[in-house]
C-alpha positions as CSV (number, residue, x, y, z in Angstrom):
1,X,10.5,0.5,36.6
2,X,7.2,-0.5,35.2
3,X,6.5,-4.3,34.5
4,X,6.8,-3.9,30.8
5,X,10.1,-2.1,31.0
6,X,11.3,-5.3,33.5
7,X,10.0,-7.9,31.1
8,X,11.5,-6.1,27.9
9,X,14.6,-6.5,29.8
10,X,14.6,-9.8,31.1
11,X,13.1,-11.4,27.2
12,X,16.5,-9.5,25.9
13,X,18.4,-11.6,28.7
14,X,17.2,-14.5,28.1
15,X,17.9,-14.1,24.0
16,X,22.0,-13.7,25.4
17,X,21.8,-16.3,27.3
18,X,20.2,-18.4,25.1
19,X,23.3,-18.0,22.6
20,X,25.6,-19.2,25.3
21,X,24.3,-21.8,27.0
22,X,23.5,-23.5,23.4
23,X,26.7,-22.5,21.7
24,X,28.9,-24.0,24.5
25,X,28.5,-28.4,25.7
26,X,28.4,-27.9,29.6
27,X,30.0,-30.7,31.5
28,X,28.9,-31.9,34.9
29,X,30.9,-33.4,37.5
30,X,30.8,-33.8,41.0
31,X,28.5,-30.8,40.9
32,X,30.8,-28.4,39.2
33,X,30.0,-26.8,35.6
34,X,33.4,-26.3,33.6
35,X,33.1,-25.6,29.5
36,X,34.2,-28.5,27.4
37,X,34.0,-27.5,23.9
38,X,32.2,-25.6,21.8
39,X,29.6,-26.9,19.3
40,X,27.9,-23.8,18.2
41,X,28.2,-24.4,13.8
42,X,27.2,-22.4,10.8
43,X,23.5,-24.7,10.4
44,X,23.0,-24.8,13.9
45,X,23.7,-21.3,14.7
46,X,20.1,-20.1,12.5
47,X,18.2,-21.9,15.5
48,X,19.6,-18.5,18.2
49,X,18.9,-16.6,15.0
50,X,15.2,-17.9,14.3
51,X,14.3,-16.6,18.0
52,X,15.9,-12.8,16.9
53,X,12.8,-11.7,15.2
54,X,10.3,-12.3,17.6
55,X,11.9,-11.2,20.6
56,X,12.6,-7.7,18.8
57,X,8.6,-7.6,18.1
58,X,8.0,-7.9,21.8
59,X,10.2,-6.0,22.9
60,X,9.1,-2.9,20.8
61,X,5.3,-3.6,21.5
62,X,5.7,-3.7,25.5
63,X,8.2,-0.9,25.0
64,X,7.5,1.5,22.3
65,X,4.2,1.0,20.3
66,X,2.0,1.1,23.3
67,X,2.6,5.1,24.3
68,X,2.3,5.8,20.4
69,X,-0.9,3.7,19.7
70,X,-2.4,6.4,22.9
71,X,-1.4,9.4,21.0
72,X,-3.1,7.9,18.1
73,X,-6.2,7.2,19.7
74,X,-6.7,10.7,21.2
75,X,-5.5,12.3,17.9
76,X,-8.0,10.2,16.2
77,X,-10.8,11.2,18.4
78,X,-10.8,14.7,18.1
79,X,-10.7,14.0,14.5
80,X,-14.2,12.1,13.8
81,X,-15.5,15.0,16.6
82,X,-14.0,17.8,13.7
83,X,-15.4,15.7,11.2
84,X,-18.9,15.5,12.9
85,X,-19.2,19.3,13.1
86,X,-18.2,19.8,9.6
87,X,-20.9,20.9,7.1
88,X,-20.0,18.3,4.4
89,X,-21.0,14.9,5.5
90,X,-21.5,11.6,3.9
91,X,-24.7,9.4,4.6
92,X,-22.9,7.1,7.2
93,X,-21.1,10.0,9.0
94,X,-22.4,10.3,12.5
95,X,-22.6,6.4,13.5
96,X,-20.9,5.7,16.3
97,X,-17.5,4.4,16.3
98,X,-16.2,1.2,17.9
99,X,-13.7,1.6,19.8
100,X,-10.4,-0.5,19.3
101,X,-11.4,-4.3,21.7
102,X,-7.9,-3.9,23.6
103,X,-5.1,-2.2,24.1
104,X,-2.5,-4.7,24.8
105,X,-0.1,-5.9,22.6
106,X,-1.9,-9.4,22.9
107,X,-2.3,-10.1,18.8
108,X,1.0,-8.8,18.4
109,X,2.4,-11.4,20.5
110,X,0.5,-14.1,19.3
111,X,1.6,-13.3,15.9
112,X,5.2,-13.2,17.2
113,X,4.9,-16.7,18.2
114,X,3.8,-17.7,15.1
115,X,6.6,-16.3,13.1
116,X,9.5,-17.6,15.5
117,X,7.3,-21.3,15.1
118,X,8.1,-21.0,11.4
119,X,12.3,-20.2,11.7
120,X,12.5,-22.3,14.3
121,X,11.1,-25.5,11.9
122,X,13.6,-24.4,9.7
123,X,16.4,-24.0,12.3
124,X,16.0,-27.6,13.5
125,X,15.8,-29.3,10.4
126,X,19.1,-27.4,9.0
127,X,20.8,-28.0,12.4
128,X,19.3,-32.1,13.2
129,X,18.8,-33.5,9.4
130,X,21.1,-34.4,6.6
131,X,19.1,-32.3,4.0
132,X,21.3,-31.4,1.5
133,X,21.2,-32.9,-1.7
134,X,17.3,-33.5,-0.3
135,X,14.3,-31.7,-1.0
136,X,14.7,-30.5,2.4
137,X,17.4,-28.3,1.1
138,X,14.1,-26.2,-0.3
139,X,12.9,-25.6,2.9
140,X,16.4,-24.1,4.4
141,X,16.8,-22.5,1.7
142,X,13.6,-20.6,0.9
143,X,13.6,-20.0,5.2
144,X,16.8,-18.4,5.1
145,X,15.8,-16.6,2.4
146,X,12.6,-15.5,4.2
147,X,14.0,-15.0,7.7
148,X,16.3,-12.3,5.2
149,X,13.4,-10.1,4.4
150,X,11.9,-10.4,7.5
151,X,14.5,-9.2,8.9
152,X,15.1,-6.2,6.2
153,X,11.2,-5.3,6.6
154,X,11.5,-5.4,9.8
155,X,14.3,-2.6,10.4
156,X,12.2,-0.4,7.8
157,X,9.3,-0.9,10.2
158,X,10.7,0.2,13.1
159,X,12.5,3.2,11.5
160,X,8.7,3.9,10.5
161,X,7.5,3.1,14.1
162,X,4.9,0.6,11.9
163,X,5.8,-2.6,13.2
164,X,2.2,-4.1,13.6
165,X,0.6,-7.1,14.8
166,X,-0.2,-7.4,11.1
167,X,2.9,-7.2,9.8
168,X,4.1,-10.3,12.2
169,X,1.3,-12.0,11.1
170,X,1.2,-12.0,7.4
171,X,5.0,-12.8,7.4
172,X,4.4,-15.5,9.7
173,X,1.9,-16.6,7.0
174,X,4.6,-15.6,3.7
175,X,7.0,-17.2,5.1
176,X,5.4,-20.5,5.2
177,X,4.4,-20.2,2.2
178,X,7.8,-19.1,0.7
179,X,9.1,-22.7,2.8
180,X,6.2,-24.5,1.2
181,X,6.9,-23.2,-1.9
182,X,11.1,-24.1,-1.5
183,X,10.2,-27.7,-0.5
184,X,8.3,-27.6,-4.0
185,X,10.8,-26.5,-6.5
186,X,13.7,-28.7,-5.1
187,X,11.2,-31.6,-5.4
188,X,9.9,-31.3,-9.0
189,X,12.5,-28.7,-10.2
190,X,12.3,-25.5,-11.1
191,X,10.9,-26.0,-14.8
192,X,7.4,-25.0,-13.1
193,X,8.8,-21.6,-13.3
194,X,10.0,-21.6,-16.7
195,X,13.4,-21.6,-15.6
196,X,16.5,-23.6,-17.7
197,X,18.2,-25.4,-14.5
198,X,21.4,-25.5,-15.7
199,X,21.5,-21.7,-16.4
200,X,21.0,-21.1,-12.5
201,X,22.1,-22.1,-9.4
202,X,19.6,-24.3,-7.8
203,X,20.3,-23.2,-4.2
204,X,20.2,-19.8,-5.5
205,X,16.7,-19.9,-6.8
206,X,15.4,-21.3,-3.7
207,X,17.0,-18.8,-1.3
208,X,15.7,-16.2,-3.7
209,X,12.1,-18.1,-3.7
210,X,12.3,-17.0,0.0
211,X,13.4,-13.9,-0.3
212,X,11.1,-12.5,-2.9
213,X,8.2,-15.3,-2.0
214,X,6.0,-12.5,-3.3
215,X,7.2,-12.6,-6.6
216,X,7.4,-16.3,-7.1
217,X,4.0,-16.6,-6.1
218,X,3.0,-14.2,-8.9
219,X,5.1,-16.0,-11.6
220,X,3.3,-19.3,-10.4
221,X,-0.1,-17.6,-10.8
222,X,1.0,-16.2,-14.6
223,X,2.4,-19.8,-15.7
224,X,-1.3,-21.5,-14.3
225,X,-2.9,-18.6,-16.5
226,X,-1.4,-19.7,-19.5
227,X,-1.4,-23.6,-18.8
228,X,-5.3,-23.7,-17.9
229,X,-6.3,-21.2,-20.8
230,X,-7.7,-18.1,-18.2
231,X,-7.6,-14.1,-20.0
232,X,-5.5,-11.6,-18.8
233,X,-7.4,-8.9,-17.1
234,X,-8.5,-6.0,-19.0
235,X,-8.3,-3.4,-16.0
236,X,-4.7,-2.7,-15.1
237,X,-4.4,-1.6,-11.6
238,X,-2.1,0.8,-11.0
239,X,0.5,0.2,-8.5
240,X,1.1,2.3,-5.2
241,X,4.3,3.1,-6.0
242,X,3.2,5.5,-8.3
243,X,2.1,8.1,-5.7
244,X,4.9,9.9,-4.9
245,X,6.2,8.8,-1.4
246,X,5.3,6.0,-1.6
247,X,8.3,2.9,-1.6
248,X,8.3,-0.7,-0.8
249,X,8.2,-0.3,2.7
250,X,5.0,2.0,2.8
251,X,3.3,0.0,0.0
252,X,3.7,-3.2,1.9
253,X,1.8,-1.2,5.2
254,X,-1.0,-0.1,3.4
255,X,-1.4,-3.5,1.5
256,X,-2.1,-4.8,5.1
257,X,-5.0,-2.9,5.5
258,X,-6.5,-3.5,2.3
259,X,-4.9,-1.0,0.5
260,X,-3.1,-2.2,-2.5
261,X,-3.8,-0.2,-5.7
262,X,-4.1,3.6,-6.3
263,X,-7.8,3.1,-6.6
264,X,-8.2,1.9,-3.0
265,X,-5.7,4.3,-1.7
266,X,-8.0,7.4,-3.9
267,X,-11.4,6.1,-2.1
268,X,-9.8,5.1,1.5
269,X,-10.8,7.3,4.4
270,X,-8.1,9.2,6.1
271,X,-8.9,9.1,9.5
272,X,-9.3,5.4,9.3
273,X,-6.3,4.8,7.7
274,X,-4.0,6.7,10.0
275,X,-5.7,4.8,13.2
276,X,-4.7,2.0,11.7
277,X,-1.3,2.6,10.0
278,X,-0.5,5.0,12.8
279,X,0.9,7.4,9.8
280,X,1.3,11.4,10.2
281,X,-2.3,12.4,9.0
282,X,-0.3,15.5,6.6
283,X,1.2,12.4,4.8
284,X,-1.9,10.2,4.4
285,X,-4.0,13.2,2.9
286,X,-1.7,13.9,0.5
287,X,-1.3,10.6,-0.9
288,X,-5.0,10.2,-1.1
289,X,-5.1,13.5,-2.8
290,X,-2.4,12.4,-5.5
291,X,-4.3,9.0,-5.7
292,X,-7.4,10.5,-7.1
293,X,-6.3,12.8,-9.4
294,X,-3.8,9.2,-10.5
295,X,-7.1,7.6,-10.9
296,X,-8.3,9.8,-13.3
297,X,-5.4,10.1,-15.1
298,X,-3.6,6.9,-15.2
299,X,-0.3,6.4,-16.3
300,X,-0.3,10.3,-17.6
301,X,0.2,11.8,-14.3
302,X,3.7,11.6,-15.0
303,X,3.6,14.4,-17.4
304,X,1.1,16.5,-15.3
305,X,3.8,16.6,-12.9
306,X,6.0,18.1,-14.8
307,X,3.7,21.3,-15.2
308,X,3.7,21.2,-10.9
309,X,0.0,19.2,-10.7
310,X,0.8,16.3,-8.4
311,X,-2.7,16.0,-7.3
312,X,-6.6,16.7,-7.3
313,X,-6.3,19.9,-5.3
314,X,-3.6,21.0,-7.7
315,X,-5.9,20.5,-10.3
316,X,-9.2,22.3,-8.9
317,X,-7.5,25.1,-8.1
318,X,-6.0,25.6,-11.2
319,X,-9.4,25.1,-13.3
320,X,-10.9,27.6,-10.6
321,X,-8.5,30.2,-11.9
322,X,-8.8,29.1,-15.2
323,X,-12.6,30.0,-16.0
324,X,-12.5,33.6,-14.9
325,X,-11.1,34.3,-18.2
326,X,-10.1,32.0,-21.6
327,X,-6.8,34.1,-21.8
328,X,-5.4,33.6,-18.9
329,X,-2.6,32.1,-17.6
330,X,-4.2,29.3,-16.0
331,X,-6.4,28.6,-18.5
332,X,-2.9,28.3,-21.1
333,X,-1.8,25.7,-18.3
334,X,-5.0,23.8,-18.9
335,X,-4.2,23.9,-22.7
336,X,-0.3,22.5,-22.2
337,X,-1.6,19.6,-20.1
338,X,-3.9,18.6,-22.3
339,X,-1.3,18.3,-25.0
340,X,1.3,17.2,-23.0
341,X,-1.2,14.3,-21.8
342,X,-2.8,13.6,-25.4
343,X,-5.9,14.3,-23.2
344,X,-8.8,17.0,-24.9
345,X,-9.1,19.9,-23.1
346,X,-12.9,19.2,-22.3
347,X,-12.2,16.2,-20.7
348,X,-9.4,17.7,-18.5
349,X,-11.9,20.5,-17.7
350,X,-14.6,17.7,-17.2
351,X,-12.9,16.0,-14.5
352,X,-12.1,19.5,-13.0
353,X,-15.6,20.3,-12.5
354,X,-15.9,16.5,-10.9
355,X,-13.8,16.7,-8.5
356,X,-14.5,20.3,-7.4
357,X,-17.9,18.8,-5.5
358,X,-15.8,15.5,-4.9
359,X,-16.2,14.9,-0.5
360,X,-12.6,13.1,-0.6
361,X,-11.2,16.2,-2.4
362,X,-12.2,18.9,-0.2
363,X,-12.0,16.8,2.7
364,X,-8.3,16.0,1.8
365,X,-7.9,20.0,1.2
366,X,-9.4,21.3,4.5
367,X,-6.7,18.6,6.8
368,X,-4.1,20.1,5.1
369,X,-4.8,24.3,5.0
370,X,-7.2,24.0,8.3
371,X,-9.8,25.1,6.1
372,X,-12.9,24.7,4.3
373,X,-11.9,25.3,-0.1
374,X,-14.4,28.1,-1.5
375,X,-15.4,27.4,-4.8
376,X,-15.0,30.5,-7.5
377,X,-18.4,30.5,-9.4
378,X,-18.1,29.8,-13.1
379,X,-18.9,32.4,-15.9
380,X,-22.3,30.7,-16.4
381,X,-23.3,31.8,-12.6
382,X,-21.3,35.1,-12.3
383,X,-22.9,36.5,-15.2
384,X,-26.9,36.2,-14.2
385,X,-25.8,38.0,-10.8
386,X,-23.7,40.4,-12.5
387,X,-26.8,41.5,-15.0
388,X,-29.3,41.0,-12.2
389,X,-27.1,43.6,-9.8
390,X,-26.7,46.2,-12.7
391,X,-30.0,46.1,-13.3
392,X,-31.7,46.8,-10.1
393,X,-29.4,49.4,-8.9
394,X,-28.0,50.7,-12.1
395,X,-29.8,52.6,-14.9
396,X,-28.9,52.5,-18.9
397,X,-29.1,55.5,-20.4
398,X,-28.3,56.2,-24.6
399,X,-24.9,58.9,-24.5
400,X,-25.0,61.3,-27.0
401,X,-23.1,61.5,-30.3
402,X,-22.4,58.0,-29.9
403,X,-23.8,54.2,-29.6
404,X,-22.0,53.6,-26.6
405,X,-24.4,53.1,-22.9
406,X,-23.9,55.7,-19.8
407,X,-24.4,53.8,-16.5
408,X,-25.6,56.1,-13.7
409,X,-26.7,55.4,-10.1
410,X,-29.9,54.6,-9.6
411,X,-31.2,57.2,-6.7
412,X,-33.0,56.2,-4.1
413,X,-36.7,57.0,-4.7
414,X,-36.6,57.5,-8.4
C-alpha cells in the first residue's frame, strides 16, 4: 500500500473517531475509561461536521486527482507538440512552456485548511456562545448556509473529477465573506437589501445570505450603484450559461480560471484551459466554438439554433456551401436566419467571411474532425481561374446558323 493510500485511510479514521470521542463525556477512574453520558447536541454537532469538507478534499487529492492530473499533463504535451507542427500559428506560438512548479497536492491542502478554519469559527461559536437573539446568530447562520453549498458544489465537483485547489480556495474565501456578510445584516437589519423585515424570516434571510453569498453580494453592489449615483453598464456580458452544456457547476469551474462570460470563454485557448480545468478536450472545443459564433450574435443564437447552427463551424460551413450558387439550398438557409434573427443578410454573410480566416475557428474545427478545414473559393476567385483555364487550353469558335460559341480542344502545337 502506497503512503498516500495509508494516509487517505488513516485522515478517514481519525474523522470516525473524532465523532465519538467528542459525542460521548469519558470518565476516568482508577485508570479505567467507562461512558458516562452523551453530550453530543444539534449546535455542537456542526463542529464534527465543519471538519467533513476538508478531509474529503484530501482525501480525493492524495487519492484520485493525482493519477488524473499525469494523464493530463502528457495529454497536454503532445498537444502544444501537434500545435507546433501545424501550419497556422499565432505570433507567440513556439515559446516555451512552463511547466506546472509541483505536482503535489500541496495548494490543495493548504486551501483545505483554510476552509475547515472558516466552519470550524462557526462551529465553536454555535456550540460555546449564547448567540441567538445576537448578531452572532448572522454568523451561524450565513455559515450554515455556506458549509450547505459547499457541500452541494462539492459532490458536483467530484462527480466532474474537478475538485481543485481553486475551488477550496475561493470557497474558503466566499464563505467568509458570506459569514461577514451574515454578521452584517443581523446587526443593522436587512433594509440594506431592500428587504421589508416583517415579510421574511430573519433567520431565513441569513441562512440564505450564506447559501447564495454570491447573489447577495451582487444585490449589495446594485443597491451602492443607485445610492452613490454610478451608471449602469452599457455592455451586457453575456452569461456562460448560454453555451449549451454549460450549468452551474461548469460555470462556476471556468469562472475560477478567469473565464466568466461568453466573451472570455470565445477568445480562451483550449489547450490551456483543459490543463487547467482538467476537462475532456472534445467538450472544451466545442464550447469555445459555440462561444464565438454567441459573440457575434448575442442573445439571437437562440433562434439560429433552431435552423441546427449551434456554433461558428456550423456557420462557415454553411456560407461555404452557400456561395457556389444564390439558389441553393444553403444559401435559402442563409436567408431564414437572417429573418429569423432580424439580422441582414450581408451582415450574416459578413461575419461568415470573418470567421472563415478566424485561428480560434479552424483551430476549434481541426481538434474535433482530426483535420485541417479547406476553404471553398468564392465566385469572385473561381471565376478568374475558370476563364484563365478555358482560355489557355480551350479555343472559341462562332457555330454556324447560330450565335451560340463551339468550345474545341486546343491541340497540342496549333
Amino acid at each position: 500500500m502506497k503512503i498516500r493510500d495509508q494516509v487517505a485511510y488513516a485522515l478517514s479514521a481519525v474523522l470516525v473517531v473524532f465523532a465519538i470521542v467528542y459525542a460521548v463525556d469519558w470518565h476516568i477512574g482508577d485508570l479505567k475509561f467507562w461512558t458516562y453520558h452523551v453530550t453530543l447536541g444539534g449546535s455542537e454537532a456542526f463542529l464534527f461536521l465543519a471538519l467533513v469538507p476538508g478531509f474529503i478534499a484530501i482525501v480525493y487529492h492524495l487519492v484520485t486527482v493525482r493519477d488524473r492530473r499525469d494523464q493530463n499533463l502528457a495529454d497536454m504535451k503532445l498537444y502544444f507538440e501537434w500545435l507546433d507542427e501545424r501550419a497556422a500559428k499565432r505570433e507567440h506560438q513556439g515559446r516555451k512552456r512552463v511547466p506546472p512548479s509541483t505536482k503535489t497536492p500541496i495548494s490543495a491542502n493548504a486551501a483545505t485548511l483554510l476552509l475547515t478554519a472558516v466552519f470550524l469559527f462557526v462551529a465553536i461559536i454555535a456550540a460555546y456562545t449564547s448567540w441567538k437573539g445576537t448578531p452572532l446568530a448572522g454568523i451561524v447562520y450565513a455559515g450554515l448556509g455556506a458549509y450547505s453549498a459547499v457541500l452541494y458544489y462539492m459532490v458536483a465537483r467530484l462527480y466532474a473529477s474537478a475538485l481543485s485547489s481553486r475551488f477550496l480556495m475561493a470557497n474558503a474565501i466566499g464563505s467568509a465573506s458570506a459569514v461577514a456578510m451574515g454578521w452584517v445584516f443581523a446587526s443593522v437589519g436587512v433594509s440594506i437589501l431592500n428587504v421589508d423585515p416583517k415579510s421574511y424570516n430573519l433567520a431565513t434571510l441569513l441562512y440564505l445570505t450564506g447559501l447564495f453569498h454570491k447573489w447577495a453580494f451582487d444585490a449589495l453592489r446594485r443597491r451602492a450603484r443607485k445610492l452613490f449615483g454610478q451608471p449602469e453598464p452599457e455592455s451586457v456580458e453575456l452569461p456562460l450559461d448560454t453555451v449549451e452544456g454549460i450549468d452551474d457547476v461548469h460555470a462556476d469551474l471556468l469562472t475560477e480560471y478567469g473565464v466568466s462570460t461568453v466573451q472570455h470563454l470565445a477568445t480562451a485557448e483550449p489547450g490551456e484551459l483543459c490543463e487547467r480545468t482538467l476537462l475532456p478536450m472534445d467538450r472544451v472545443s466545442d464550447w469555445i466554438d459555440q462561444a464565438i459564433l454567441i459573440a457575434h450574435f448575442k442573445k439571437q443564437i437562440v433562434p439560429a439554433r433552431s435552423l441546427g447552427i449551434r456554433g461558428s463551424i456550423d456557420l462557415v460551413m454553411i456560407y461555404d456551401r452557400a456561395i457556389v450558387s444564390a439558389d441553393n439550398a444553403m444559401s435559402k438557409l442563409l436567408d431564414s436566419l437572417a429573418e429569423k434573427t432580424s439580422m441582414p443578410r450581408a451582415a450574416i454573410d459578413s461575419i461568415a467571411i470573418k470567421l472563415r480566416d478566424d485561428y480560434s475557428v479552424n483551430l476549434c474545427y481541426a481538434l474535433q474532425e482530426g483535420k485541417e478545414y479547406e476553404k471553398t473559393p468564392a465566385p469572385d476567385i473561381v471565376a478568374p481561374g475558370v476563364a484563365q483555364e478555358l482560355s489557355t487550353r480551350y479555343d472559341f469558335v462562332n457555330a454556324q446558323g447560330n450565335t451560340q460559341f463551339e468550345i474545341k480542344k486546343r491541340v497540342s502545337g496549333t
